[in-house]
C-alpha positions as CSV (number, residue, x, y, z in Angstrom):
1,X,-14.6,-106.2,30.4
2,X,-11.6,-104.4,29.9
3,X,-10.0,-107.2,27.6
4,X,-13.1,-107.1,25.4
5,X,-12.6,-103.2,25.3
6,X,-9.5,-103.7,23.8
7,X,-10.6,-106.8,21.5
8,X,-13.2,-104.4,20.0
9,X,-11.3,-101.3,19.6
10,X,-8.7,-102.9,17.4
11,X,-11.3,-104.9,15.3
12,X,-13.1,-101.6,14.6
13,X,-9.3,-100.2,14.3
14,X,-8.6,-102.7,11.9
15,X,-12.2,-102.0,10.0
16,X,-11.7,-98.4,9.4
17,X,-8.2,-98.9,8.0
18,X,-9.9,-101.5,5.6
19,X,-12.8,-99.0,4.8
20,X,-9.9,-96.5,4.6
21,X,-7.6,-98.6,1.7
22,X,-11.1,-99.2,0.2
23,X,-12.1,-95.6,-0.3
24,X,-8.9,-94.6,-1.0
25,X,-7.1,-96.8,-3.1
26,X,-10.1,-99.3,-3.9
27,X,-8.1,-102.2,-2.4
28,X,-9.7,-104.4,0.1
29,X,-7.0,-105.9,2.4
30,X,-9.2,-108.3,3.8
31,X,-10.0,-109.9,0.1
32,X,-5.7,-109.3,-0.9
33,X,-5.2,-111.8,2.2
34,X,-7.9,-114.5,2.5
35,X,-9.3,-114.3,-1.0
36,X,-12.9,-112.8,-2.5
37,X,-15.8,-113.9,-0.9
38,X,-13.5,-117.1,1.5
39,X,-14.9,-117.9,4.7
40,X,-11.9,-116.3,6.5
41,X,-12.8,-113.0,4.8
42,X,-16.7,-113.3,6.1
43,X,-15.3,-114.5,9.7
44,X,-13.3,-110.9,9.6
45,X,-16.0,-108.4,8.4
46,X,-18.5,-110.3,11.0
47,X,-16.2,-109.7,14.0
48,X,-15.4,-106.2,12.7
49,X,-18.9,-105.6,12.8
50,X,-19.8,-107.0,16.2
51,X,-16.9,-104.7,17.4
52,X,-18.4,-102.1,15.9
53,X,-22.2,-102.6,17.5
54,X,-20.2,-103.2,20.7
55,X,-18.2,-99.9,20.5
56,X,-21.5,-97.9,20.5
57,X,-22.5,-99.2,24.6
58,X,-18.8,-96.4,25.1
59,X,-21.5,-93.7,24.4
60,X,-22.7,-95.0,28.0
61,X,-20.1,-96.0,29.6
62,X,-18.6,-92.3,29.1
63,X,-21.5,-90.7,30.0
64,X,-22.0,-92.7,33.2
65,X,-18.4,-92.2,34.4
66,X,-19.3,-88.1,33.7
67,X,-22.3,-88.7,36.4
């Protein structure tokens, strides 16, 4: 489990830097690199979002290893 720990916490790494340059500077990285709307750029936000909905099971974890 420890390798998908990592795997997710870069993804949602990577998301909030997008989110970041997107509130910031309005430029969307993910678009600059693999194009508007490609099917690269839909594989990226979807694993950036499963990251993110897997992140939220650390709430537990932590708490658990506090017990």
């Amino acid at each position: 489990m420890k390798c998908i720990d990592y795997i997710a916490l870069t993804l949602s790494i990577i998301g909030a830097i997008v989110w970041g340059l997107i509130g910031l500077f309005q430029f969307n990285l993910v678009s600059a690199i693999f194009g508007e709307s490609s099917m690269f750029s839909r594989i990226i936000y979807d694993l950036v979002g499963i990251s993110g909905i897997y992140m939220l099971t650390m709430y537990g974890r932590i708490r658990q290893d506090r017990e």
